[in-house]
C-alpha positions in Angstrom: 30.2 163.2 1.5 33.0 163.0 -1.3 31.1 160.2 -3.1 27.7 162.3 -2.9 29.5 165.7 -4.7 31.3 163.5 -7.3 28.0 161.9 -7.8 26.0 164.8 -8.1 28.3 166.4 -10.4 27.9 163.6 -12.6 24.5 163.7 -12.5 24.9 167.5 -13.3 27.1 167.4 -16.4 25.3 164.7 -17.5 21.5 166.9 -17.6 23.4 169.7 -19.0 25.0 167.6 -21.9 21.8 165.5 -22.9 19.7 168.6 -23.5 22.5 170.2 -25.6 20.8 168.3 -28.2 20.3 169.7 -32.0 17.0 170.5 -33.1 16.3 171.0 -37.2 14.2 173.7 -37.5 13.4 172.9 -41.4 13.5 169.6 -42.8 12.2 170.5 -46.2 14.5 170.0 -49.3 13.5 172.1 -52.3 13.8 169.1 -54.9 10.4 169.9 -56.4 11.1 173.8 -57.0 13.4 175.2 -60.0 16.8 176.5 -60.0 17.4 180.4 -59.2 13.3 180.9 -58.5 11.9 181.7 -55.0 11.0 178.5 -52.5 7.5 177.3 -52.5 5.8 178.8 -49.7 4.0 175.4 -49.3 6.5 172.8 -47.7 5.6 169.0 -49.1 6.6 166.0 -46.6 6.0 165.5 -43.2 5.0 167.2 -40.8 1.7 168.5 -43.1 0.7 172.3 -43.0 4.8 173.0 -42.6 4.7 176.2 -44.5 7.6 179.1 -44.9 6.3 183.1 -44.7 8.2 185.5 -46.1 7.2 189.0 -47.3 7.0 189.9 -51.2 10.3 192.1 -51.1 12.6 189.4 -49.5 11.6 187.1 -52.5 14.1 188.7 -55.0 16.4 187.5 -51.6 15.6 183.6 -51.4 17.2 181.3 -54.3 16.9 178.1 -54.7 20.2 176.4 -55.7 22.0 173.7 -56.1 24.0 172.2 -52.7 26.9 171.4 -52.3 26.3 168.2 -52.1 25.6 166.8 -55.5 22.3 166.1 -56.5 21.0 168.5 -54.1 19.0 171.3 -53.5 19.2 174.6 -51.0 17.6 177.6 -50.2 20.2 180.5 -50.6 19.5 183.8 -49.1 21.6 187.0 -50.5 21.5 189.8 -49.1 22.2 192.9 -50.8 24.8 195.9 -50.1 23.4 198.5 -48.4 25.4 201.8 -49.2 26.2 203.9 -45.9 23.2 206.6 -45.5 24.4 210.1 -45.7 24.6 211.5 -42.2 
């Protein structure tokens, strides 16, 4: 009966762990669009059709920049201070 829990347990932590797993939600890397300007709303690469939506005020928002790692290229979203609204 020992031997069956420790098993079972084992089997447990072991279905947990495994789907645990990381999952990129966008693989797209911004080399083809220019410094400080708004991402391409079109994503090139695999999979096809991969496309970001946004609405026309947040693109003021979305940078591209440069990573930090060199040679590189990231989106950058700022956002902006929002003064406290008078009561």
């Amino acid at each position: 009966m020992k031997k069956l829990f420790l098993y079972s347990a084992a089997i447990a932590s072991y279905c947990l762990l495994s789907a645990c797993q990381s999952t990129k939600i966008l693989t797209a890397t911004f080399e083809a669009d220019a410094i400080n300007s708004p991402p391409a709303k079109d994503l090139p690469g695999d999979p096809s059709g991969d496309a970001i939506e946004y609405h026309n005020a947040v693109a003021p928002l979305l940078k591209v920049q440069n990573s930090a790692i060199s040679g590189s290229k990231a989106l950058h979203y700022t956002a902006l201070t929002v003064n406290n609204p008078p009561p």
